[in-house]
MARZA-283463 format. One line per field, with one value per residue: residue number from 1; x negated, y, z of N, C-alpha, C, CB in turn. Coordinates in nm, 3 decimals. Glycine has a CB too. Example, Ala and Ser with C-alpha at 12.3 -4.5 7.8 and 13.67 -1.06 7.14 Angstrom:
% residues 2
n = [1/2]
nX = [-1.319/-1.285]
nY = [-0.569/-0.225]
nZ = [0.780/0.708]
caX = [-1.230/-1.367]
caY = [-0.450/-0.106]
caZ = [0.780/0.714]
cX = [-1.320/-1.290]
cY = [-0.330/0.003]
cZ = [0.780/0.787]
cbX = [-1.131/-1.408]
cbY = [-0.447/-0.060]
cbZ = [0.905/0.572]
//
This chain:
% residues 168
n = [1/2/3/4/5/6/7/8/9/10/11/12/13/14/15/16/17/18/19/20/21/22/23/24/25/26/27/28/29/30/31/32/33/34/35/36/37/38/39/40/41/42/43/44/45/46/47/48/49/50/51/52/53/54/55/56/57/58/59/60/61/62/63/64/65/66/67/68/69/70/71/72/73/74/75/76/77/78/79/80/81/82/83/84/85/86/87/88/89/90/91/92/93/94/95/96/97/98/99/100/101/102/103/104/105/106/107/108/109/110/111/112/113/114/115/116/117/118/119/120/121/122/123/124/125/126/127/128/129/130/131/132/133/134/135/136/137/138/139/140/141/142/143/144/145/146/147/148/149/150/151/152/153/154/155/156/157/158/159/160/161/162/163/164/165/166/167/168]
nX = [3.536/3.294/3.027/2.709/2.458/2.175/2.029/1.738/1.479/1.450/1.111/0.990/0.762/0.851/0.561/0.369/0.396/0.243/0.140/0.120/-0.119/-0.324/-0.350/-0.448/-0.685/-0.807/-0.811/-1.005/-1.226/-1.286/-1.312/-1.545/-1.733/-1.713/-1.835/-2.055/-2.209/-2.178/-2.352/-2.598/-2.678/-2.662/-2.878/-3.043/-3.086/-3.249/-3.312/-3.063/-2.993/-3.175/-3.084/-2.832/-2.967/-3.069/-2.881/-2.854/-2.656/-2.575/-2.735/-2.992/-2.885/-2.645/-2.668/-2.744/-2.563/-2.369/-2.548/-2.574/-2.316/-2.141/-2.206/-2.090/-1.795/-1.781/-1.822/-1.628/-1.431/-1.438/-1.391/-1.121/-1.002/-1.052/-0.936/-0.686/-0.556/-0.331/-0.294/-0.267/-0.331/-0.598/-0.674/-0.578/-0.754/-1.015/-0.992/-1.045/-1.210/-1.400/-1.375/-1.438/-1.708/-1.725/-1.747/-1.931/-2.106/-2.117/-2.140/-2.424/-2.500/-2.409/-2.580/-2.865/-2.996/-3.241/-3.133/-3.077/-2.771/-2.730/-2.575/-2.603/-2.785/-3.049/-3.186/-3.217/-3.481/-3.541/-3.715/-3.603/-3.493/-3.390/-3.153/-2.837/-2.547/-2.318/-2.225/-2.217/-1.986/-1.783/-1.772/-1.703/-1.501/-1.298/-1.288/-1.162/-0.895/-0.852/-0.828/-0.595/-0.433/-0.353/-0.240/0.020/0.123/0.035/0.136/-0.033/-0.131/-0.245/-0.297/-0.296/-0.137/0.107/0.118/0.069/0.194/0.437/0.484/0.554]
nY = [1.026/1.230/1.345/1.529/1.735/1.806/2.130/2.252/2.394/2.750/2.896/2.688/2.461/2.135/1.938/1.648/1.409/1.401/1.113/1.022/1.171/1.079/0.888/0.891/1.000/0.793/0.578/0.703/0.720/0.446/0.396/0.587/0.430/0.164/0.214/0.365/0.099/-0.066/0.048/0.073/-0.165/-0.223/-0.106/-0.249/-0.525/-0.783/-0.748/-0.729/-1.015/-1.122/-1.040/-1.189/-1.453/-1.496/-1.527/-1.789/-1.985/-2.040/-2.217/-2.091/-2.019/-2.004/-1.768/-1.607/-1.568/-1.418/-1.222/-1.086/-1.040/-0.910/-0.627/-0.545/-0.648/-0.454/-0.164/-0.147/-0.223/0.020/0.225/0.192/0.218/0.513/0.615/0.586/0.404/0.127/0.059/-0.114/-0.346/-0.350/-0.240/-0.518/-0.660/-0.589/-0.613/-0.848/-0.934/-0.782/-0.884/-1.128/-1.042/-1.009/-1.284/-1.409/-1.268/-1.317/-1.622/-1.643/-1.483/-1.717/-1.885/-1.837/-1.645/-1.404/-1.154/-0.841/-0.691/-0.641/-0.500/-0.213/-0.279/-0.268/-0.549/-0.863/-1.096/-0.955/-0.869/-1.000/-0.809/-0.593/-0.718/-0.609/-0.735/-0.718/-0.423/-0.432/-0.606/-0.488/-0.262/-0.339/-0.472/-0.275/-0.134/-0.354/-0.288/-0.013/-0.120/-0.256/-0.051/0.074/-0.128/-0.148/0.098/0.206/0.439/0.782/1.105/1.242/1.044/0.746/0.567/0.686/0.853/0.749/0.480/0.522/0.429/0.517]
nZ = [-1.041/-0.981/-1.159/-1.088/-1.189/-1.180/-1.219/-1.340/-1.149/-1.125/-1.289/-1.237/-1.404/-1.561/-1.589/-1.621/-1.404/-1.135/-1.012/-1.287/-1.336/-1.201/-1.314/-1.526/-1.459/-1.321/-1.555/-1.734/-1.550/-1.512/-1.816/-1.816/-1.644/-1.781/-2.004/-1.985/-1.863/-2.023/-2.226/-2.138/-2.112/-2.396/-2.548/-2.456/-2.542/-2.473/-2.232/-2.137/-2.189/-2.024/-1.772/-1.728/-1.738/-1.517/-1.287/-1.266/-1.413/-1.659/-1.957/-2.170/-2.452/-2.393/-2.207/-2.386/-2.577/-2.406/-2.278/-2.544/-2.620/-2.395/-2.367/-2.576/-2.562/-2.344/-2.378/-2.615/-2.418/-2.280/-2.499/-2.572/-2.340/-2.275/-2.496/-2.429/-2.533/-2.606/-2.340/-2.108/-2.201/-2.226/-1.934/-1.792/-1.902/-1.885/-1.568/-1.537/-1.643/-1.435/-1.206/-1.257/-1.247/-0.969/-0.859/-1.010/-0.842/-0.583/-0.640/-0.721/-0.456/-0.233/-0.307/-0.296/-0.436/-0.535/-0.675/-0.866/-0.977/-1.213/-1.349/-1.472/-1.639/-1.589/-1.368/-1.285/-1.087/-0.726/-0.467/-0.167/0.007/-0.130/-0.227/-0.322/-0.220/-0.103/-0.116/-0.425/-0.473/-0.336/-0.483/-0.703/-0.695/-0.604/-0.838/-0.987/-0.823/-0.926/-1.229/-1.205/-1.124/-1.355/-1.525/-1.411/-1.398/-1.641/-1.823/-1.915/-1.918/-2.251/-2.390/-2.651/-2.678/-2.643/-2.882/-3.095/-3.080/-2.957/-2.715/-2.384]
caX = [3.411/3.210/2.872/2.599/2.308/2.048/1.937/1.591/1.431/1.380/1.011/0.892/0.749/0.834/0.504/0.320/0.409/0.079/0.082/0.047/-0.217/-0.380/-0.328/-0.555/-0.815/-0.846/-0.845/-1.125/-1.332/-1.304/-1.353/-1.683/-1.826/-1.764/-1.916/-2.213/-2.291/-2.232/-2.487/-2.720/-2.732/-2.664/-2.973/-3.169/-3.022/-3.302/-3.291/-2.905/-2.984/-3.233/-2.973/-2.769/-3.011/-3.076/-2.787/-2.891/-2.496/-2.591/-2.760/-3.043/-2.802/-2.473/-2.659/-2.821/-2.408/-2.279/-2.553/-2.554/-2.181/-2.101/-2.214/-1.991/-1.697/-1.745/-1.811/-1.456/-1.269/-1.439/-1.306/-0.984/-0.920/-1.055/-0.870/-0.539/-0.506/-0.348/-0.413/-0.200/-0.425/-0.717/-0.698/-0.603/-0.878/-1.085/-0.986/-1.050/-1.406/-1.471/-1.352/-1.555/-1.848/-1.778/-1.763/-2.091/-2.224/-2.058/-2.228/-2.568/-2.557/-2.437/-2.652/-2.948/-3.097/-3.233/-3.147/-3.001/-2.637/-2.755/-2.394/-2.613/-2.864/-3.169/-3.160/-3.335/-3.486/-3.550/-3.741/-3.424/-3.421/-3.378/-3.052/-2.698/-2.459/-2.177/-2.200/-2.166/-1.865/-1.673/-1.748/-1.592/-1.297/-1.252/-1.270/-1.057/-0.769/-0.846/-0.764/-0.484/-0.325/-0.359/-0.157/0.094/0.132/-0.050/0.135/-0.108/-0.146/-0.360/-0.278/-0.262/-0.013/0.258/0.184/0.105/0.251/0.561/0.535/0.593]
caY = [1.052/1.392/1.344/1.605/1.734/1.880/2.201/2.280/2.510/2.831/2.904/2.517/2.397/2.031/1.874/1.534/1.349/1.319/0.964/1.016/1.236/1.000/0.722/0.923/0.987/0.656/0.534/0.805/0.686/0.306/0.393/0.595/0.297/0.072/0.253/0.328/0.011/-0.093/0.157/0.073/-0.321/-0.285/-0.054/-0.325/-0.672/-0.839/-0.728/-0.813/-1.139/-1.239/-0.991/-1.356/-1.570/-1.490/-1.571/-1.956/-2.025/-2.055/-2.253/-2.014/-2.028/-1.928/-1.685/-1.508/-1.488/-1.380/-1.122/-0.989/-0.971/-0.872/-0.530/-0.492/-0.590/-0.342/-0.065/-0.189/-0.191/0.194/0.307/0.183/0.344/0.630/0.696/0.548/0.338/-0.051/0.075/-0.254/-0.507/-0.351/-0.266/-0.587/-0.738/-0.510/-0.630/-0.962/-0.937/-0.752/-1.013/-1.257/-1.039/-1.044/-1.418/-1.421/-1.193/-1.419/-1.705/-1.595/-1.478/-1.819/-1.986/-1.769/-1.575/-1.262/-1.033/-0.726/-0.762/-0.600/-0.398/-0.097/-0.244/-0.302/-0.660/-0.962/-1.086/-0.841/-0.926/-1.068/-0.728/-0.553/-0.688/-0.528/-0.770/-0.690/-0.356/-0.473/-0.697/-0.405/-0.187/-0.413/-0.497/-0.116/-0.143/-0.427/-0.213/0.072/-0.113/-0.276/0.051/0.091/-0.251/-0.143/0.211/0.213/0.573/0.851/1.187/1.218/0.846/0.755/0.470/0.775/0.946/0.665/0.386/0.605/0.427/0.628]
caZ = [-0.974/-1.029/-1.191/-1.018/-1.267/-1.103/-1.301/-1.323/-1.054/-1.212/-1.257/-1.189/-1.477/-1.536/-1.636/-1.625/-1.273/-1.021/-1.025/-1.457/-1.346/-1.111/-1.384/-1.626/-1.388/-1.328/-1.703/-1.782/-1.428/-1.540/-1.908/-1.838/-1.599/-1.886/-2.143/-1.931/-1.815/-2.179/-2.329/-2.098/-2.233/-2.587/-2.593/-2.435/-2.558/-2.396/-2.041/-2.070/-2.186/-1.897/-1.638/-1.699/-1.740/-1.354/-1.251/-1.329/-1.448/-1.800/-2.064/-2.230/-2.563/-2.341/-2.168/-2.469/-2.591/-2.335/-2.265/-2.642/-2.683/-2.264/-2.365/-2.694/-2.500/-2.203/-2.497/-2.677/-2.314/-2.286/-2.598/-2.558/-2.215/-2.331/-2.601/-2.374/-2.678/-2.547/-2.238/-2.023/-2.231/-2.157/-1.809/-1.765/-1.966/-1.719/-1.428/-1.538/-1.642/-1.281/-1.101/-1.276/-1.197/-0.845/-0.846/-1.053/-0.778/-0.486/-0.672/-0.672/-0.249/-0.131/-0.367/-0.197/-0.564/-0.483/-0.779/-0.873/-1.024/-1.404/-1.392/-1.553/-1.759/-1.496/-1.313/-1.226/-0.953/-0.689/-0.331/-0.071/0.117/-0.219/-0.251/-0.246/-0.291/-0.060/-0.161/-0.528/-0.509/-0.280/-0.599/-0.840/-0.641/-0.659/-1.022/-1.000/-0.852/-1.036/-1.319/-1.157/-1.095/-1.512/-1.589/-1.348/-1.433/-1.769/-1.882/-1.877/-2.014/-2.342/-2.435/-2.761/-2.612/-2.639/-2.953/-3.223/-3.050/-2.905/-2.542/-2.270]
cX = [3.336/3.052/2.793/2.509/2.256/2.037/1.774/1.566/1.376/1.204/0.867/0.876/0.786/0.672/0.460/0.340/0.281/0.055/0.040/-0.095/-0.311/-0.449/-0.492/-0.703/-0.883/-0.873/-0.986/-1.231/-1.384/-1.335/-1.532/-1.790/-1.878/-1.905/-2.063/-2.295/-2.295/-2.340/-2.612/-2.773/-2.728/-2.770/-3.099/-3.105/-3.101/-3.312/-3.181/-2.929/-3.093/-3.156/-2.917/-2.840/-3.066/-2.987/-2.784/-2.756/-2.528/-2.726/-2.881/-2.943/-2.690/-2.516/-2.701/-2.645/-2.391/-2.416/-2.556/-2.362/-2.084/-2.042/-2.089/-1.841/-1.687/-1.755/-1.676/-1.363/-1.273/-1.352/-1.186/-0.921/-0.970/-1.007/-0.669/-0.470/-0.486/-0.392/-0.351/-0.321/-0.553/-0.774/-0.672/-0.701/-1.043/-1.136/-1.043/-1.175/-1.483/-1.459/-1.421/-1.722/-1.838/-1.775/-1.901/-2.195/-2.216/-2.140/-2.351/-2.624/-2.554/-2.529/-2.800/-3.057/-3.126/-3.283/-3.051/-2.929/-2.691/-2.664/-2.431/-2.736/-3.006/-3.115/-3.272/-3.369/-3.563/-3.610/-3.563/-3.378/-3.392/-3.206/-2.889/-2.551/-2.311/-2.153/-2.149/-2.017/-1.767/-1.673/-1.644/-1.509/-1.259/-1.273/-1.171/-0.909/-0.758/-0.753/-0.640/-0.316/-0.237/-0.253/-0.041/0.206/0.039/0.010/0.071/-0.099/-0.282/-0.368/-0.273/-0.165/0.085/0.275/0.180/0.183/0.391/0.576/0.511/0.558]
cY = [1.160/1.352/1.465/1.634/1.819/1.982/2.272/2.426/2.611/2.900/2.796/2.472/2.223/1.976/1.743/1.516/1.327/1.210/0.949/1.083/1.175/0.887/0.768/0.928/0.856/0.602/0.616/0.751/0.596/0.343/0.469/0.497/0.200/0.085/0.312/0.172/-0.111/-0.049/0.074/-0.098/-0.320/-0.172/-0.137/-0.438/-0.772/-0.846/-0.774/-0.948/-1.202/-1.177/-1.123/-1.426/-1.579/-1.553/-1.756/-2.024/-2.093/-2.131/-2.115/-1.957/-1.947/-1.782/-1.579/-1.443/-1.381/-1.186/-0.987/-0.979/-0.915/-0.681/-0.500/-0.489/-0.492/-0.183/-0.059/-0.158/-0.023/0.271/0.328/0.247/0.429/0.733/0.646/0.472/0.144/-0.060/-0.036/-0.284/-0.451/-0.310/-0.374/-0.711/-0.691/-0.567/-0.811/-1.027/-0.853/-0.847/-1.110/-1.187/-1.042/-1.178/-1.496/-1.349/-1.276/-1.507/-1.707/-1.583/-1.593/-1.880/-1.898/-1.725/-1.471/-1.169/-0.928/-0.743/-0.746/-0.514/-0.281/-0.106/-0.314/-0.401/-0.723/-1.000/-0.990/-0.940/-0.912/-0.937/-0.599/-0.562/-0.657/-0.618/-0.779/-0.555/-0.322/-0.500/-0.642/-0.344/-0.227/-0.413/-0.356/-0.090/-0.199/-0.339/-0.096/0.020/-0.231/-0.143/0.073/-0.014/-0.242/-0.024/0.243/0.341/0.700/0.957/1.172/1.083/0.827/0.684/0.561/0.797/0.869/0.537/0.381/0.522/0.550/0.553]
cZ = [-1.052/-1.031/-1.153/-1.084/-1.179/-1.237/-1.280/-1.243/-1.174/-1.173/-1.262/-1.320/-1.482/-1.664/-1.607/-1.464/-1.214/-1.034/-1.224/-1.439/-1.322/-1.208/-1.518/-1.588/-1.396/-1.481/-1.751/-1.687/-1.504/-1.709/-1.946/-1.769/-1.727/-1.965/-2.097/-1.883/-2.008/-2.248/-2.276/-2.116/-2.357/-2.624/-2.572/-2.393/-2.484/-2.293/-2.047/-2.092/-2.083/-1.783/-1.637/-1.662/-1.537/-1.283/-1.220/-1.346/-1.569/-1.866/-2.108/-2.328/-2.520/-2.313/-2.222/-2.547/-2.506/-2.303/-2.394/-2.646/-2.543/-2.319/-2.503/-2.618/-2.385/-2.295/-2.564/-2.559/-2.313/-2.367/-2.617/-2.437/-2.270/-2.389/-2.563/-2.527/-2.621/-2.401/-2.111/-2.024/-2.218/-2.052/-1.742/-1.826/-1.893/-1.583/-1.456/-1.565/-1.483/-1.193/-1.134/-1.265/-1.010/-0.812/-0.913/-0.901/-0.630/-0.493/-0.649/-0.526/-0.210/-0.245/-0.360/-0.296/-0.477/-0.591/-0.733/-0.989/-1.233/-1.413/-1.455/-1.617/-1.671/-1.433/-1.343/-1.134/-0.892/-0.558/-0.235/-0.016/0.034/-0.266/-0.224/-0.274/-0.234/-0.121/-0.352/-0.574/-0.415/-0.371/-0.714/-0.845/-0.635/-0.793/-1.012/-0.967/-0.889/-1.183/-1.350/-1.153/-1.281/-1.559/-1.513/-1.415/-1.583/-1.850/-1.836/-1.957/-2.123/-2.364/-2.605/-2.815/-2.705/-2.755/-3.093/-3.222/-2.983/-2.785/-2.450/-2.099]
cbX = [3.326/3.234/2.848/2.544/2.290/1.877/2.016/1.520/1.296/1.489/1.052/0.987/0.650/0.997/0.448/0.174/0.481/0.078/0.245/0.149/-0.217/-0.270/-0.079/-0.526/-0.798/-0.734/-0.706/-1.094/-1.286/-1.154/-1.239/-1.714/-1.726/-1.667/-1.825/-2.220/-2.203/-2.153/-2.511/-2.721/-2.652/-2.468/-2.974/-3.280/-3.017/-3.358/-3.287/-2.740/-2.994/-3.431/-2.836/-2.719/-3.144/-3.066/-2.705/-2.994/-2.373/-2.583/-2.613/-3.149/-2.766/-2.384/-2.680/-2.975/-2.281/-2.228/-2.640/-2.642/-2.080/-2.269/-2.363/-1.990/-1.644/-1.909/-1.913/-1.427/-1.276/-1.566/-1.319/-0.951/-0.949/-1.089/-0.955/-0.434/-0.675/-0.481/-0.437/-0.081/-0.411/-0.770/-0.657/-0.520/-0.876/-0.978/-0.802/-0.967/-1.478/-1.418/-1.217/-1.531/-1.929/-1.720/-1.641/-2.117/-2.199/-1.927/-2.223/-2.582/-2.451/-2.300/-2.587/-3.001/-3.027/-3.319/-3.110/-3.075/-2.440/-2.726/-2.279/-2.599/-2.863/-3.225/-3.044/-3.425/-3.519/-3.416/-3.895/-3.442/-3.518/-3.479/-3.074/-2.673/-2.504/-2.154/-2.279/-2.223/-1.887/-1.674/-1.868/-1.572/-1.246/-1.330/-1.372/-1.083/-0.700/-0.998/-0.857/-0.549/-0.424/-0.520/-0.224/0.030/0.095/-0.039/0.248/-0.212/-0.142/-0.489/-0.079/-0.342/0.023/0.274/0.117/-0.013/0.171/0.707/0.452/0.796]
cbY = [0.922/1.548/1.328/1.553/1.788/1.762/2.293/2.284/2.457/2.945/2.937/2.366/2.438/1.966/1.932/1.525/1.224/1.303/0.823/1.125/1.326/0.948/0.685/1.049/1.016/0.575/0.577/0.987/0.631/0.195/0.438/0.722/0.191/0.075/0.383/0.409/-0.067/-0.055/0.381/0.139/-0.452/-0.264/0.066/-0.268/-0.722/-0.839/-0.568/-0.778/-1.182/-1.244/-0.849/-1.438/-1.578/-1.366/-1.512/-2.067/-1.891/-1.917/-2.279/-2.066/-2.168/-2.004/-1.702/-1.606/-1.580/-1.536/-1.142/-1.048/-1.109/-0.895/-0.497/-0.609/-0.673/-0.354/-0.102/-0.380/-0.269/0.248/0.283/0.053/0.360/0.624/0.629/0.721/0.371/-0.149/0.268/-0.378/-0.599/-0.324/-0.194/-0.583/-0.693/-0.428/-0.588/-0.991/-0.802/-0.637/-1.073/-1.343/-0.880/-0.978/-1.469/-1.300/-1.001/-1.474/-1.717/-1.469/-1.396/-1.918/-2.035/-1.867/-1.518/-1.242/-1.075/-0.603/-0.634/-0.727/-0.328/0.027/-0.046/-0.195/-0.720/-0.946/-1.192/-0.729/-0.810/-1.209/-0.699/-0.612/-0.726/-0.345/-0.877/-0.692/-0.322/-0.557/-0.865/-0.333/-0.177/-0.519/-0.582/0.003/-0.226/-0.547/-0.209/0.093/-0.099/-0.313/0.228/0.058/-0.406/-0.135/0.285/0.062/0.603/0.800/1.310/1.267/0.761/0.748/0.470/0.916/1.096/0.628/0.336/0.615/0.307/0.669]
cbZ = [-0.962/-0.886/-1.340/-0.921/-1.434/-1.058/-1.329/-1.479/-0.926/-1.228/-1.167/-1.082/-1.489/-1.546/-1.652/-1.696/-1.278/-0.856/-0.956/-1.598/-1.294/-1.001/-1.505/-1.679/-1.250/-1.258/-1.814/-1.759/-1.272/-1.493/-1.961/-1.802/-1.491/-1.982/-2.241/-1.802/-1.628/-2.261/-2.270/-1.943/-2.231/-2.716/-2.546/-2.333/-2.713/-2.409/-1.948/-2.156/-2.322/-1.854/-1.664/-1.796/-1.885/-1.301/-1.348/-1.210/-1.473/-1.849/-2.146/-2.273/-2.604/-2.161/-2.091/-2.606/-2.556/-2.181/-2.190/-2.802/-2.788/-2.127/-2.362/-2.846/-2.474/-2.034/-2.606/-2.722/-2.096/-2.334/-2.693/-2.561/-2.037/-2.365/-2.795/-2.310/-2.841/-2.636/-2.177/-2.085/-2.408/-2.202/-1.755/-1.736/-2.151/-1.652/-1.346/-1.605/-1.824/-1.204/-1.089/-1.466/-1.267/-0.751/-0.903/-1.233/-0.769/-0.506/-0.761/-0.717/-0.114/-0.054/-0.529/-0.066/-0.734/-0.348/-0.939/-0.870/-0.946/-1.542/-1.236/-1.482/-1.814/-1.397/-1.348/-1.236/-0.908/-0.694/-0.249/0.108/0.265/-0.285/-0.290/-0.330/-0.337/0.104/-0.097/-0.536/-0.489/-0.159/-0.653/-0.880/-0.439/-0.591/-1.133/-0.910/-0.767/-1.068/-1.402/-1.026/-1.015/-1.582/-1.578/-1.228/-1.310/-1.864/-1.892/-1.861/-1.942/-2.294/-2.366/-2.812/-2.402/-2.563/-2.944/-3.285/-2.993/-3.007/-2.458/-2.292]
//
Protein backbone atom coordinates (compact mmCIF):
# COMPACT_ATOMS: atom_id res chain seq x y z
CA UNK A 1 0.00 0.00 0.00
CA UNK A 2 1.33 3.56 -1.21
CA UNK A 3 1.37 6.18 1.52
CA UNK A 4 0.21 9.83 -0.08
CA UNK A 5 1.93 13.04 1.68
CA UNK A 6 0.37 15.97 0.89
CA UNK A 7 3.10 18.72 0.21
CA UNK A 8 2.52 22.05 1.31
CA UNK A 9 0.79 24.56 -1.10
CA UNK A 10 3.39 26.80 -2.26
CA UNK A 11 2.89 30.29 -0.90
CA UNK A 12 0.20 29.15 1.98
CA UNK A 13 1.59 29.78 5.06
CA UNK A 14 0.71 27.08 7.59
CA UNK A 15 -0.23 29.01 10.71
CA UNK A 16 -2.46 28.68 13.86
CA UNK A 17 -5.93 26.82 12.82
CA UNK A 18 -9.23 29.34 13.09
CA UNK A 19 -10.79 27.37 15.60
CA UNK A 20 -7.07 28.08 17.79
CA UNK A 21 -7.86 31.46 16.79
CA UNK A 22 -11.41 31.46 17.87
CA UNK A 23 -10.22 29.59 21.12
CA UNK A 24 -8.04 32.66 22.04
CA UNK A 25 -10.57 35.11 21.42
CA UNK A 26 -12.66 33.54 23.55
CA UNK A 27 -10.09 32.98 26.49
CA UNK A 28 -9.13 36.82 26.26
CA UNK A 29 -13.28 37.80 26.05
CA UNK A 30 -13.96 35.52 29.22
CA UNK A 31 -10.67 36.52 30.87
CA UNK A 32 -11.42 40.36 30.51
CA UNK A 33 -15.21 39.85 31.92
CA UNK A 34 -13.64 38.19 34.82
CA UNK A 35 -11.18 40.53 35.65
CA UNK A 36 -13.57 43.35 35.26
CA UNK A 37 -16.21 42.24 37.19
CA UNK A 38 -13.46 41.28 39.68
CA UNK A 39 -11.91 44.83 39.87
CA UNK A 40 -14.98 46.25 40.22
CA UNK A 41 -15.66 44.24 43.80
CA UNK A 42 -12.33 43.97 45.21
CA UNK A 43 -12.24 47.82 44.97
CA UNK A 44 -15.42 47.93 46.87
CA UNK A 45 -15.48 44.84 49.36
CA UNK A 46 -18.49 46.22 50.87
CA UNK A 47 -20.90 46.62 48.07
CA UNK A 48 -19.79 42.94 47.14
CA UNK A 49 -20.55 41.85 50.42
CA UNK A 50 -24.21 43.29 50.63
CA UNK A 51 -24.41 42.40 46.29
CA UNK A 52 -24.88 38.72 48.30
CA UNK A 53 -26.29 39.58 51.11
CA UNK A 54 -29.35 40.44 48.70
CA UNK A 55 -29.63 37.55 47.42
CA UNK A 56 -31.05 36.34 51.03
CA UNK A 57 -29.09 32.69 50.43
CA UNK A 58 -26.61 33.43 53.01
CA UNK A 59 -25.85 33.84 56.61
CA UNK A 60 -24.31 37.56 57.10
CA UNK A 61 -20.82 35.58 57.97
CA UNK A 62 -21.15 33.30 54.58
CA UNK A 63 -22.09 36.13 52.74
CA UNK A 64 -19.32 38.56 53.87
CA UNK A 65 -16.88 35.24 52.58
CA UNK A 66 -18.10 34.68 49.84
CA UNK A 67 -18.41 38.36 48.83
CA UNK A 68 -14.69 39.21 49.99
CA UNK A 69 -13.05 36.20 48.44
CA UNK A 70 -15.83 35.95 45.06
CA UNK A 71 -13.82 38.79 43.72
CA UNK A 72 -10.19 37.24 44.28
CA UNK A 73 -11.29 34.19 42.60
CA UNK A 74 -12.79 35.86 39.42
CA UNK A 75 -9.32 38.01 39.38
CA UNK A 76 -7.23 34.42 39.69
CA UNK A 77 -9.65 32.73 36.87
CA UNK A 78 -8.70 36.26 34.74
CA UNK A 79 -5.16 35.86 35.09
CA UNK A 80 -5.01 32.48 34.31
CA UNK A 81 -6.93 32.72 31.00
CA UNK A 82 -5.12 35.44 30.22
CA UNK A 83 -1.97 34.34 30.44
CA UNK A 84 -3.45 30.70 28.76
CA UNK A 85 -1.76 29.36 31.78
CA UNK A 86 -4.09 25.87 33.10
CA UNK A 87 -6.31 27.01 30.79
CA UNK A 88 -8.88 23.36 30.98
CA UNK A 89 -9.02 23.92 34.91
CA UNK A 90 -9.88 27.20 34.68
CA UNK A 91 -12.33 27.40 32.07
CA UNK A 92 -13.84 24.84 33.67
CA UNK A 93 -13.73 26.37 37.07
CA UNK A 94 -15.43 29.27 35.00
CA UNK A 95 -18.07 27.70 33.81
CA UNK A 96 -18.86 26.45 37.03
CA UNK A 97 -19.03 29.59 39.01
CA UNK A 98 -21.42 31.04 35.99
CA UNK A 99 -23.71 28.56 36.31
CA UNK A 100 -24.01 28.97 39.89
CA UNK A 101 -24.63 32.60 39.22
CA UNK A 102 -27.36 31.88 36.99
CA UNK A 103 -28.99 29.71 39.57
CA UNK A 104 -28.34 32.49 42.18
CA UNK A 105 -30.03 34.77 39.64
CA UNK A 106 -32.95 32.06 38.89
CA UNK A 107 -33.24 31.97 42.69
CA UNK A 108 -33.85 35.41 43.41
CA UNK A 109 -36.80 35.83 40.20
CA UNK A 110 -38.93 32.93 41.41
CA UNK A 111 -38.41 33.89 44.85
CA UNK A 112 -39.82 37.49 43.69
CA UNK A 113 -36.37 39.92 45.01
CA UNK A 114 -36.08 42.74 42.95
CA UNK A 115 -32.30 43.36 42.60
CA UNK A 116 -29.67 43.85 40.30
CA UNK A 117 -27.40 40.66 39.79
CA UNK A 118 -23.89 42.65 41.28
CA UNK A 119 -21.91 40.73 38.19
CA UNK A 120 -19.92 44.26 37.93
CA UNK A 121 -19.68 45.61 41.21
CA UNK A 122 -23.13 47.77 41.51
CA UNK A 123 -26.23 45.68 42.98
CA UNK A 124 -28.88 45.46 45.41
CA UNK A 125 -32.20 45.96 45.44
CA UNK A 126 -33.50 47.76 42.53
CA UNK A 127 -37.48 48.78 41.99
CA UNK A 128 -39.25 45.28 40.15
CA UNK A 129 -39.28 47.05 36.69
CA UNK A 130 -35.55 47.75 37.13
CA UNK A 131 -34.84 44.30 36.82
CA UNK A 132 -33.01 42.22 34.10
CA UNK A 133 -32.95 38.90 35.00
CA UNK A 134 -33.59 36.91 31.91
CA UNK A 135 -31.33 38.96 30.21
CA UNK A 136 -28.69 38.15 32.92
CA UNK A 137 -28.88 34.40 33.07
CA UNK A 138 -28.85 34.32 28.89
CA UNK A 139 -25.46 36.24 29.45
CA UNK A 140 -23.96 33.77 31.70
CA UNK A 141 -25.03 30.78 29.87
CA UNK A 142 -23.02 32.50 27.09
CA UNK A 143 -20.18 32.61 29.38
CA UNK A 144 -20.95 29.27 30.31
CA UNK A 145 -20.29 27.99 26.71
CA UNK A 146 -17.72 30.25 26.06
CA UNK A 147 -15.94 28.64 28.57
CA UNK A 148 -17.11 25.36 27.58
CA UNK A 149 -15.63 25.79 24.23
CA UNK A 150 -12.10 26.42 26.41
CA UNK A 151 -12.34 22.89 28.36
CA UNK A 152 -13.04 21.31 25.15
CA UNK A 153 -10.61 22.96 22.96
CA UNK A 154 -8.41 24.59 25.62
CA UNK A 155 -5.24 25.05 22.88
CA UNK A 156 -4.83 28.60 21.96
CA UNK A 157 -2.30 30.80 20.51
CA UNK A 158 -0.12 32.86 23.07
CA UNK A 159 -0.76 30.16 25.84
CA UNK A 160 1.60 29.63 28.22
CA UNK A 161 -0.11 25.94 28.30
CA UNK A 162 2.36 25.35 25.11
CA UNK A 163 5.50 27.00 25.96
CA UNK A 164 6.23 26.21 29.80
CA UNK A 165 4.00 23.41 30.16
CA UNK A 166 4.79 21.97 26.44
CA UNK A 167 0.89 21.10 25.80
CA UNK A 168 -0.28 21.63 22.62
Amino acid sequence: MTTVRRQPTPGVRSGPHVLDVVGLGVRLGLAGVLGYAGWTKVVDLTGSVQNVLAYELFSYEVARAVGVLLPVLELALAALLLLGLLTRGAAAATAVLMTVFVVGIASAWARGLSIDCGCFGTGGRVAPEETRYLAEMLRDVGFVAMAAWLVVRPRTPFSLDHHLLGRT
